[in-house]
C-alpha positions in Angstrom: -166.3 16.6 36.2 -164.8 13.5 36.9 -166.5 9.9 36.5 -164.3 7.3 36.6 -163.9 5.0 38.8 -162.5 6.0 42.8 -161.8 2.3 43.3 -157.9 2.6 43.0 -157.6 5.1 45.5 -160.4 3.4 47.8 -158.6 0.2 47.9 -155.5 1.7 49.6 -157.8 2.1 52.1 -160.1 -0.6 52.9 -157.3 -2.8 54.9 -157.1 0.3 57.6 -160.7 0.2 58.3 -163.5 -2.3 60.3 -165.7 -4.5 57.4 -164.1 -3.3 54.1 -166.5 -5.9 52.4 -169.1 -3.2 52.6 -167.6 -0.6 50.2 -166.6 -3.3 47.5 -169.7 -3.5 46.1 -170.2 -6.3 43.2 -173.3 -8.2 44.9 -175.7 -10.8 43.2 -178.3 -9.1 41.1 -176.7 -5.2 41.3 -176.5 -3.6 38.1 -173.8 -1.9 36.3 -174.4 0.0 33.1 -172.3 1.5 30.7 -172.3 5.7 32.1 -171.9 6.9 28.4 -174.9 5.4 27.4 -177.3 7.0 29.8 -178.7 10.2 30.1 -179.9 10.5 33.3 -178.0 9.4 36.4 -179.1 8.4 40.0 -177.4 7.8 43.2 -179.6 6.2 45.6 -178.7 6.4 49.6 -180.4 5.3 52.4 -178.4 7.1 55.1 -177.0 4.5 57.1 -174.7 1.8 57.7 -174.3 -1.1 54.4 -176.0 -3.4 57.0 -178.9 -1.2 57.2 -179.3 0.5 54.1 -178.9 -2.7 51.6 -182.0 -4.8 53.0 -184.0 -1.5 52.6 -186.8 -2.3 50.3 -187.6 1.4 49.2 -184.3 1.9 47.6 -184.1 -1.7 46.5 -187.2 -1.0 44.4 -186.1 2.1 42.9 -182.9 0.8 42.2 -184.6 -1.5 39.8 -187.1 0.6 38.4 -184.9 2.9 37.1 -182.6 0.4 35.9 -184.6 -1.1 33.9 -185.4 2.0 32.0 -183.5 2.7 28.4 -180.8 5.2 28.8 -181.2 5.3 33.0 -178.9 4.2 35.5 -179.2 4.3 39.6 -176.4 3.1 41.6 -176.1 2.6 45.4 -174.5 4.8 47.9 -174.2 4.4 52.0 -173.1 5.8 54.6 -169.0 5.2 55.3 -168.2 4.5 59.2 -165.9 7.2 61.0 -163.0 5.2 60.8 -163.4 5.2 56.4 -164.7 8.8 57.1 -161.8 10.1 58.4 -159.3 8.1 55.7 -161.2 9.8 53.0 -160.9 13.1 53.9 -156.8 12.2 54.3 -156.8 10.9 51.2 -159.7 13.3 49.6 -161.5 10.4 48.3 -165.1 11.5 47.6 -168.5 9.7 48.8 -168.4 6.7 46.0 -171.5 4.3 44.8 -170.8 0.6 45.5 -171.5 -0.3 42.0 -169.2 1.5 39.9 -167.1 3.6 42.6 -168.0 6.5 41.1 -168.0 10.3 42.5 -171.5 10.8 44.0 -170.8 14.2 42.9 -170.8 12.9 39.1 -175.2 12.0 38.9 -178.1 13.9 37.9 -180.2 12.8 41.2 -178.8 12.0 44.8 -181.5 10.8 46.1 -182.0 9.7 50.0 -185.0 8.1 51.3 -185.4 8.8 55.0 -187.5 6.2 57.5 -186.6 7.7 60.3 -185.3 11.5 61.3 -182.2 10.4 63.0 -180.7 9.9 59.0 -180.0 14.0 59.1 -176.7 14.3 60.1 -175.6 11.1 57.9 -176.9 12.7 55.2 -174.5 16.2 55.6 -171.5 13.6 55.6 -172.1 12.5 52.9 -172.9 15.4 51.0 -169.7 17.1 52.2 -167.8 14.2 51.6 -168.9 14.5 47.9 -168.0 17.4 47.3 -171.6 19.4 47.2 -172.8 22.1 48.7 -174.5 21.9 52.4 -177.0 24.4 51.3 -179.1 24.3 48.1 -178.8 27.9 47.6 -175.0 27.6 46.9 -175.3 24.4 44.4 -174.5 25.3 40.7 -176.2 23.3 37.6 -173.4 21.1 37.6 -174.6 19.3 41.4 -176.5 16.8 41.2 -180.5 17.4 42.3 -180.8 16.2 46.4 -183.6 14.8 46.4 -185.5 13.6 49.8 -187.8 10.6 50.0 -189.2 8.3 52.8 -191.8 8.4 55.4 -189.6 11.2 57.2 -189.9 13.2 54.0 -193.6 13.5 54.8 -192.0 16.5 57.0 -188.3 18.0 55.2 -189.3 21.2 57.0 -185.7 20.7 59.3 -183.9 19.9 56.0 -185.5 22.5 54.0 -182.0 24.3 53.8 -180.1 21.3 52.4 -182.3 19.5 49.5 -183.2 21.0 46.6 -186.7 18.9 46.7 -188.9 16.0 48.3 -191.2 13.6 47.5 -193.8 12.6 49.5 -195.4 9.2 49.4 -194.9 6.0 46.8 -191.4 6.2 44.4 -192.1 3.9 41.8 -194.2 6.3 39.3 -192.8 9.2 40.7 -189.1 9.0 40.0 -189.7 7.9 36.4 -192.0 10.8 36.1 -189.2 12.9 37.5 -186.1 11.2 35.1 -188.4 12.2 32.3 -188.6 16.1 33.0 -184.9 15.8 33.8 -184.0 14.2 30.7 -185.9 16.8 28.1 -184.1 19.5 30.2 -180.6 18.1 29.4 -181.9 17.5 25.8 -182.9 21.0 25.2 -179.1 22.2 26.8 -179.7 22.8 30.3 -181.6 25.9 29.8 -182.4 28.5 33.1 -179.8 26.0 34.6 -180.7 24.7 38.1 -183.8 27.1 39.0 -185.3 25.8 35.5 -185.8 22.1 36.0 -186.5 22.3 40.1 -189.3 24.9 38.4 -190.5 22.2 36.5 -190.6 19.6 38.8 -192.0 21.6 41.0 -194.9 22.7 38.7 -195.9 19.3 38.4 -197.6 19.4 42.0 -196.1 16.7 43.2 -192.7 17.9 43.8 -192.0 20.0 46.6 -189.1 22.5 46.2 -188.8 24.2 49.9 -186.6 26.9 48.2 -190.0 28.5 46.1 -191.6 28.7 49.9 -191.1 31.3 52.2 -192.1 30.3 55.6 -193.4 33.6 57.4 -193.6 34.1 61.1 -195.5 35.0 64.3 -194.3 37.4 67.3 -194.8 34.2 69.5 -192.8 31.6 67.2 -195.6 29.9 65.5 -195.4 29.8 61.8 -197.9 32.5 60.4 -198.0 31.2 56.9 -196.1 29.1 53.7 -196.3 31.3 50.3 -195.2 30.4 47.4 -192.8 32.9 46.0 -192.4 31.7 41.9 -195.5 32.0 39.8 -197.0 28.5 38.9 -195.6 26.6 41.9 -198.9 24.9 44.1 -200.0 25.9 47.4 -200.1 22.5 47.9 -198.3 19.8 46.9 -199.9 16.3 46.4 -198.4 12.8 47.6 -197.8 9.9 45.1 -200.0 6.9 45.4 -199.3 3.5 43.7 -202.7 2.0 42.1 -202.5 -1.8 41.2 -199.6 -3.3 43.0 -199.3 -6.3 40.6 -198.2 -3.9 38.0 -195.0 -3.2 40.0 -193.9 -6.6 40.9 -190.6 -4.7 42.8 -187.8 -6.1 43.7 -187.8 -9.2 41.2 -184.1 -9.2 41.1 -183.4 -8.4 45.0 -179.9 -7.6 45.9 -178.4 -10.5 47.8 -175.5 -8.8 50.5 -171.7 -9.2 51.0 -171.6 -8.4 54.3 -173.9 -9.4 57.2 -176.8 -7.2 57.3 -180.0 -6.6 59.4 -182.5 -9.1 57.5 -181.0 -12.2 55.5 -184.2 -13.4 54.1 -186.1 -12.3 50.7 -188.7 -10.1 51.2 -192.1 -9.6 49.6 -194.6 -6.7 50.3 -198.2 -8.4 50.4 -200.0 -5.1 50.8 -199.3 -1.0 51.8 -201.3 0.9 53.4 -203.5 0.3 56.9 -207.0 1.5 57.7 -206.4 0.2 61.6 -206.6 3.7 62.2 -204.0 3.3 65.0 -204.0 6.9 66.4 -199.9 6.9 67.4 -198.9 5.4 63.5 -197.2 7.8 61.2 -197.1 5.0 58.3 -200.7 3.5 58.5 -202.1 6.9 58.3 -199.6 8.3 55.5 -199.8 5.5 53.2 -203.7 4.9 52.9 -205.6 3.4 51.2 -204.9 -0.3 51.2 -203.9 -1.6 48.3 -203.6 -5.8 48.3 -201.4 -7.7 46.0 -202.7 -10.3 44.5 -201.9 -13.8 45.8 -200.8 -15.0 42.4 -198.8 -11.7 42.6 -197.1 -12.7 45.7 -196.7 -16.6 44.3 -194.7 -15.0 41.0 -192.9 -12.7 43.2 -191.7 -15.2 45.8 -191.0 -17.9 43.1 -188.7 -15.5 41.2 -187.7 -14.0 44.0 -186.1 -17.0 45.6 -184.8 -18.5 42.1 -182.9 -15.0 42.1 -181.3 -15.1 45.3 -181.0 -18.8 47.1 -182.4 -16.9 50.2 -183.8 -19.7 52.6 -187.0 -17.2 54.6 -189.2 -15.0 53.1 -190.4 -12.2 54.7 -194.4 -11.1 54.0 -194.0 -7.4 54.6 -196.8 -5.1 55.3 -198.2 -2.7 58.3 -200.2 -5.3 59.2 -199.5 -8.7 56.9 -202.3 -10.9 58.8 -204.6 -8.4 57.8 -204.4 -9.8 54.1 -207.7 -11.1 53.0 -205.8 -14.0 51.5 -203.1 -14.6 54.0 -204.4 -17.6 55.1 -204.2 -19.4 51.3 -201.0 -17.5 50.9 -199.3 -18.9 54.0 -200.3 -22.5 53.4 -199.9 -22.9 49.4 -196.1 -21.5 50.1 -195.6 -23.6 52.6 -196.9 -26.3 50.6 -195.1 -25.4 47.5 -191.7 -25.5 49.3 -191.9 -27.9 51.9 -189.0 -29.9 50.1 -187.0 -26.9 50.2 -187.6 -26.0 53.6 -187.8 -22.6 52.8 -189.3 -20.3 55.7 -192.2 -17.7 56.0 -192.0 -15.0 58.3 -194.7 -12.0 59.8 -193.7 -9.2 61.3 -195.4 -8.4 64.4 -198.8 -9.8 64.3 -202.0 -8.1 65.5 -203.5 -10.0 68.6 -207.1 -10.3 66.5 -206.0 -11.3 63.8 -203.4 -14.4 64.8 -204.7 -17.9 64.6 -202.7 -20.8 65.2 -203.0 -22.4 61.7 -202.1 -19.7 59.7 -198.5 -19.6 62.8 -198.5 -23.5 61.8 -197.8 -22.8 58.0 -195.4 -19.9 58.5 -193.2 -21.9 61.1 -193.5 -25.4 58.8 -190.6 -25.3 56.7 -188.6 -23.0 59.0 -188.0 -22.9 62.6 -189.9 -21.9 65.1 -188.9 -19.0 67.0 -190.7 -16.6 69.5 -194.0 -14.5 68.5 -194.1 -10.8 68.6 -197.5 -9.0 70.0 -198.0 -5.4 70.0 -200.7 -4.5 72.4 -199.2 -0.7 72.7 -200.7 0.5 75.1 -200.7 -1.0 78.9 -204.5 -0.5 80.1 -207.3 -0.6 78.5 -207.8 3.0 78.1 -204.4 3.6 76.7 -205.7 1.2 74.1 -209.2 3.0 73.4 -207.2 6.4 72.7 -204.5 5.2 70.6 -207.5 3.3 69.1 -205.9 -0.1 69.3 -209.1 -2.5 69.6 -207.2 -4.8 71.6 -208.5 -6.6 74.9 -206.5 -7.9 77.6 -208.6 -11.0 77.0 -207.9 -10.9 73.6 -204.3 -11.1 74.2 -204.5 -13.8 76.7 -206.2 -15.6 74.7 -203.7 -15.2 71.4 -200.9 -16.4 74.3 -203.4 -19.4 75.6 -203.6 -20.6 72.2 -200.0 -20.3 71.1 -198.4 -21.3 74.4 -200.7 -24.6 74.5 -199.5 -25.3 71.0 -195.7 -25.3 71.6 -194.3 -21.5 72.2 -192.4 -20.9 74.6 -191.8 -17.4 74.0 -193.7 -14.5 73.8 -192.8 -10.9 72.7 -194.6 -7.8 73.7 -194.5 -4.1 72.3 -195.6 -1.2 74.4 -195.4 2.6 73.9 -194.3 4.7 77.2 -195.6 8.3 77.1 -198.8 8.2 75.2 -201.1 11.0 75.5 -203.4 11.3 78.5 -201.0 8.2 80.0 -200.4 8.0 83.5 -198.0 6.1 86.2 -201.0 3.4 86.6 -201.4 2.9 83.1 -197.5 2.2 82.4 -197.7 -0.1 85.4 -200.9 -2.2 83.9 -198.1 -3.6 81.3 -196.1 -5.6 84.5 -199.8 -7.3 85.1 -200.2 -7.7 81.7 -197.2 -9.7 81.6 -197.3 -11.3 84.7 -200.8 -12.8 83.4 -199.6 -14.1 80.4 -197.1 -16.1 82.0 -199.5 -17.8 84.8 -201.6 -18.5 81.5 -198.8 -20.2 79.3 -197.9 -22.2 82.6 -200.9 -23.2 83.1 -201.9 -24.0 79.5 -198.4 -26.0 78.6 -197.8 -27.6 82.2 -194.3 -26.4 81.9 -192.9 -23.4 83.8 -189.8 -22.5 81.2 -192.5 -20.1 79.7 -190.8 -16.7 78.0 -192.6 -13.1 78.2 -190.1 -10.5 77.2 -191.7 -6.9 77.2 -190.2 -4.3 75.3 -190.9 -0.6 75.6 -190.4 2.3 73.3 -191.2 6.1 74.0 -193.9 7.5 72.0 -193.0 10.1 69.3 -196.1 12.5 68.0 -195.8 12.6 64.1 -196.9 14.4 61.3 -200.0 13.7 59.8 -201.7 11.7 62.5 -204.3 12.8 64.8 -201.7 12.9 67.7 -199.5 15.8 66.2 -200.8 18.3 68.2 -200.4 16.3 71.3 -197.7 17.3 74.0 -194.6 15.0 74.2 -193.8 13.3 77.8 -190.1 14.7 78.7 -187.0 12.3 78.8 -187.4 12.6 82.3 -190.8 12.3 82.9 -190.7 8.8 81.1 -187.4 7.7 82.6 -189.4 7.8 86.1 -192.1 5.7 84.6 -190.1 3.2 83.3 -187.8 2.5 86.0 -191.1 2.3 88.6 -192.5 -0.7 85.8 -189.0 -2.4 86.3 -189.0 -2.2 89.9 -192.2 -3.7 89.9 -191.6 -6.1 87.2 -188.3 -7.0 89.0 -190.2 -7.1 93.0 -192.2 -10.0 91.9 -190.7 -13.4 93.4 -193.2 -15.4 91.2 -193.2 -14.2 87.8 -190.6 -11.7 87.6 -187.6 -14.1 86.2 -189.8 -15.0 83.7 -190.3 -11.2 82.3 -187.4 -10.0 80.4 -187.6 -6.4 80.3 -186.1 -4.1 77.6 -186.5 -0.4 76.8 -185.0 2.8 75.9 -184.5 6.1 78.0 -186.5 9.0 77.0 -183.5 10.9 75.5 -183.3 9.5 72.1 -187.3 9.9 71.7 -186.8 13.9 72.7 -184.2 14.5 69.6 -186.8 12.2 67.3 -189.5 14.5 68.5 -187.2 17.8 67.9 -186.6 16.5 64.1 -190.5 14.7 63.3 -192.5 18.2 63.9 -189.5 20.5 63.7 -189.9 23.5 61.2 -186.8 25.4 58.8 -185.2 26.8 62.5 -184.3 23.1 63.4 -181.7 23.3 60.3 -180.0 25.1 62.2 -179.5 22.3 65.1 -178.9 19.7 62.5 -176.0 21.6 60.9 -174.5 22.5 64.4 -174.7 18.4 65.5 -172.7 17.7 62.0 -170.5 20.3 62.7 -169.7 18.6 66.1 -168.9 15.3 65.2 -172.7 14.2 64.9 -173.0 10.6 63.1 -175.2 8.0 62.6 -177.5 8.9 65.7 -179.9 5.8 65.3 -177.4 4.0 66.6 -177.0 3.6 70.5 -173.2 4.0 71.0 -172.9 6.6 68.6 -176.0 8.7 69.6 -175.0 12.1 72.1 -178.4 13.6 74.0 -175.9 16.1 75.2 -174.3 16.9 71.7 -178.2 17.8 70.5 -179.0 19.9 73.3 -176.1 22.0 73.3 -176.9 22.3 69.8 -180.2 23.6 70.4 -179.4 25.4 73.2 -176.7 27.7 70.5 -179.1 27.9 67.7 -182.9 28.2 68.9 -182.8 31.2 71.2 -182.3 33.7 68.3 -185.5 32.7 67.3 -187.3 32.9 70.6 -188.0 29.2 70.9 -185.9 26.1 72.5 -187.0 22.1 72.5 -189.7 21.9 74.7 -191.6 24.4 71.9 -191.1 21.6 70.0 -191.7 18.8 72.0 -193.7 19.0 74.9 -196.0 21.6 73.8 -199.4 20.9 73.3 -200.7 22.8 69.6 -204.0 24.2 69.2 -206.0 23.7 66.3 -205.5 27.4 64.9 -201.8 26.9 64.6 -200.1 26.1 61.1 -198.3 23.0 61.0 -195.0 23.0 59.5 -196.3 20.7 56.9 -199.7 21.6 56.2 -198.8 22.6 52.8 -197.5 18.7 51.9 -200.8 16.8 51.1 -201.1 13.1 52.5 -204.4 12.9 51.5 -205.6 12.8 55.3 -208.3 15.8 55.9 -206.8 18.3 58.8 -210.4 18.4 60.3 -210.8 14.8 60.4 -207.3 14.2 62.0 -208.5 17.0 64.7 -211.8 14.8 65.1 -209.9 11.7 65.5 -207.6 13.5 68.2 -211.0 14.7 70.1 -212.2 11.1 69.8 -208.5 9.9 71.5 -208.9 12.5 74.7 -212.4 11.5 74.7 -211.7 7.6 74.7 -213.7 6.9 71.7 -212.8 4.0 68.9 -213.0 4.0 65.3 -213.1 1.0 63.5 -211.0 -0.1 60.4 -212.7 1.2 57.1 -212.2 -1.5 55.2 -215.2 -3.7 56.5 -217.0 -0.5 57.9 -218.7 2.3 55.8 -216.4 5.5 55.2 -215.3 7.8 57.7 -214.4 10.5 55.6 -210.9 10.6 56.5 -210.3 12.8 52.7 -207.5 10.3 50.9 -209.8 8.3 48.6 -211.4 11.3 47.1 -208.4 14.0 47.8 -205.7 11.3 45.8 -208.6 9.6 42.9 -207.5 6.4 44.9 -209.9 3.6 46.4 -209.7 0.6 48.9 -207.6 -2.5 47.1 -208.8 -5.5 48.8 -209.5 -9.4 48.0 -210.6 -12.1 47.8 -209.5 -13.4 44.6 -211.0 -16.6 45.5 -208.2 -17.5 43.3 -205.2 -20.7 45.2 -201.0 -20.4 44.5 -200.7 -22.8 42.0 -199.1 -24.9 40.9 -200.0 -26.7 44.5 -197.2 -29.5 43.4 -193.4 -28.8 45.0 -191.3 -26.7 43.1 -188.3 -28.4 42.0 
């Protein structure tokens, strides 16, 4: 099998195609080790663009923790643009890791960590383009293990076909734990070749190997039951859950880009997990319980961090970042560490209840101050109470009364179009949400350049939340609803210039829908989309509706269903979920609770400062709520030099 280096054949290349300084490779803080001297051998992917994958946290974290290891190397692999695509299949140059150039086809592991669904097809490209298999049944012991990871790995139903396994939930532990069973393999000669060490990863119950399932159906199209079919394998199998988050202080070396990517800052996590309870969130529910770093943890992160990579803003990453117990002693001793450095802080979107104007004073100190970002969700107040987003109109108007009277001039809002139960009148609720904010920053700042930009996106039920039996609103359905909020966003002669407007049609959301709660059938969609010249489909110029239906519209009928089965159908409680055998911790009967409380209106509060709901993941996963305060400061409180 060859290993050397593809670089001299790349390099003939890279002047015919757009960015070349993506596939050099050779960026601050990467790691290149000597092949000879490892055992086991990991190409990491996130399937998209350089631009998108190299900021990625997950694989940046990964990448280091298996570096680090003795006799372990990972490397980087991303998705080539069509115009590199086509050159390599000229030239048959294989998929290639940015560190080394080597053949993707030359690892152990090809691992891919998948955030959203719309990866699928990027992922076939670049298996073909190394060389392996589309199918796991046809891979030999000399392919490397595909491995699936990620939030959309929570469901690899539709890619059951073309990985060998998945992992469900945090990396760190788990791909260690996985390098070591691969490693005694090897030792011991490879023995039972492929089927062997998938057996024993799989045996561990926290691998899940779709190819020991058999997936049995009903007369109607519902899925009847998932059997194991190899003795030892686990009915179920169990998500990974990182304990103590100050024992994985990941990245400390975080890669600093070549090329322009999507985030040019450092970024820290300050916490994972959410207990909001947020009815509509895939990642609050599937990564409970909280778990805190500690502010000192944070301080030694950031300080190292920045040392590492001369970055100038550094992002405090979480579901929910204000929701820190500590954030407000975190924001103001970075801020005061590096005021002489001017180095900025940044949230991501912040919760309406839990912004204050000091702790926005500390994050925008050293940097500048740009526009806030609110994400009410939902655009009445019953929309709110049944995606449980505690969340008052007043609340928000008040959030905006504060910042606007302390210098903003812009706000950002986030809605959801198509949430369960919604109607026309709630969708149109978010044009008088808007058009309230901005009479209140006017009147609050005296000035009348005041900034509300609402932006919309159509809801997507997902695995392992209460709303994944709900019914998804058609492409049409929400297109309709949409364009009546911008006409009436747009009729207003007082506000309406004030109110930039931005949102996406239905038609992506429908093919997200298709792949989030799909089952093995979909495979067959993916592989016809691929075959068709399907590529990177999160983006908006290269995404075809029209390429996906007529995909679907080939494949499904031999198996009696077609899209809307998948998408706007309502499920019944009786019915087995595609992934009901992959264990997030989250009880089923609690999820259909919570979904009863949605279509009844009822809230839940945020377990964290309430007694247990019983939701199953602290007992289910030996895990437990990891929450401050320290009461310990970020010292030293004296500038950095």
């Amino acid at each position: 099998m060859m290993t050397e280096s593809v670089f001299p054949q790349l390099e003939a290349l890279l002047p015919h195609v757009q960015k070349p300084i993506q596939y050099v490779g050779g960026e601050l803080n990467s790691t290149v080790k000597e092949w000879d001297s490892c055992d086991v051998r990991w190409a990491l992917m996130y399937p998209d663009a350089y631009e998108v994958g190299l900021p990625n946290q997950g694989v940046m974290i990964l990448y280091e923790v298996l570096n680090e290891r003795e006799g372990v190397l990972a490397e980087r692999t991303y998705s080539v643009w069509p115009d590199l695509e086509e050159l390599m299949r000229e030239h048959k140059v294989p998929q290639f890791t940015v560190d080394s150039h080597r053949p993707v086809s030359a690892f152990d592991v090809f691992g891919l960590s998948f955030s959203t669904e719309l990866g699928y097809t990027n992922m076939l490209t670049a298996l073909d383009l190394a060389g392996i298999p589309l199918e796991a049944r046809n891979r030999t012991v000399d392919h490397p293990i595909v491995l699936a990871g990620g939030h959309a790995a929570f469901n690899p139903e539709p890619i059951a076909e073309f990985i060998d396994c998945a992992v469900i939930g945090d990396g760190e532990q788990a791909v260690l734990d996985m390098t070591e069973i691969i490693r005694t393999w090897k030792a011991e000669g490879r023995p039972g070749g492929r089927e062997e060490v998938l057996l024993r990863l799989a045996k561990t119950g926290n691998v899940y190997v779709p190819g020991f399932y058999d997936v049995e159906y009903l007369p109607d199209g519902r899925i009847g039951r998932v059997v194991p079919n190899r003795s030892g394998v686990p009915w179920r199998v169990s998500k990974h859950t990182v304990m103590d988050l100050d024992e994985w202080p990941y990245p400390k070396q975080p890669l600093v880009p070549l090329a322009e990517t999507v985030h040019e800052r450092m970024s820290v996590e300050i916490f994972r997990g959410c207990t909001r309870g947020c009815r509509f969130c895939q990642a609050g529910m599937i990564t409970r319980p909280v778990r805190e770093r500690s502010i000192t943890g944070i301080g030694e992160m950031v300080e190292k961090g920045l040392k590492a990579t001369g970055f100038e803003e550094v992002g405090l990453l979480s579901l929910s970042s204000a929701d820190h117990t500590e954030i407000a002693d975190i924001a103001k001793g970075l801020a005061d560490r590096y005021s002489d450095d001017k180095v900025g802080l940044s949230l991501p979107s912040t919760r309406v209840d839990a912004f204050n104007v000091d702790l926005a004073n500390e994050l925008t100190r050293n940097g500048r101050r740009s526009g806030l970002t609110f994400a009410p969700e939902g655009g009445s107040e019953r929309m709110r109470k049944v995606i449980n987003k505690m969340v008052s109109e007043e609340d928000l108007i008040r959030t905006v009364s504060t910042a606007y009277g302390n210098g903003w001039r812009q706000v950002k809002l986030y809605f959801m179009c198509g949430l369960p139960t919604e109607t026309d009148e709630d969708v149109l609720q978010i044009g008088d949400m808007a058009v309230n904010v901005i009479a209140k920053g006017r009147e609050v700042s005296g000035q009348n350049d005041i900034r509300c930009t609402v932006s919309i996106g159509g809801f997507v039920p997902k695995p392992h939340t209460p709303f994944q039996w709900a019914p998804q609103l058609s492409a049409e359905e929400t297109d309709a609803r949409l364009g009546k909020l911008r006409d009436k966003i747009r009729g207003d002669k007082k506000y309406g210039r004030s109110i930039g407007f931005r949102y996406h049609d239905g038609k992506p959301g429908i093919v997200e829908g298709l792949l989030s709660r799909g089952d093995r059938r979909i495979g067959d969609v993916i592989r016809a989309v691929y075959e068709s010249g399907g590529r990177f489909d999160g983006w908006r110029e290269h995404f075809s509706y029209d390429r996906w239906m007529e995909a679907a519209e080939k494949t499904l009928p031999a198996y009696g269903v077609d899209v809307a089965w998948y998408t706007t159908r309502e499920r019944t409680y009786e019915e087995v979920l595609p992934w009901d055998h992959l264990d997030s911790g989250l009880d089923k009967d609690w999820l259909w609770e919570d979904w009863q409380d949605a279509l009844d209106e009822t809230e839940v509060d945020d377990c964290r400062w309430t007694p247990c709901f019983d939701c199953g993941v602290c007992p289910q996963m030996q895990t437990e709520i990891q929450i401050g305060p320290t009461g310990k400061k970020l010292l030293p409180l004296s500038v950095v030099k």
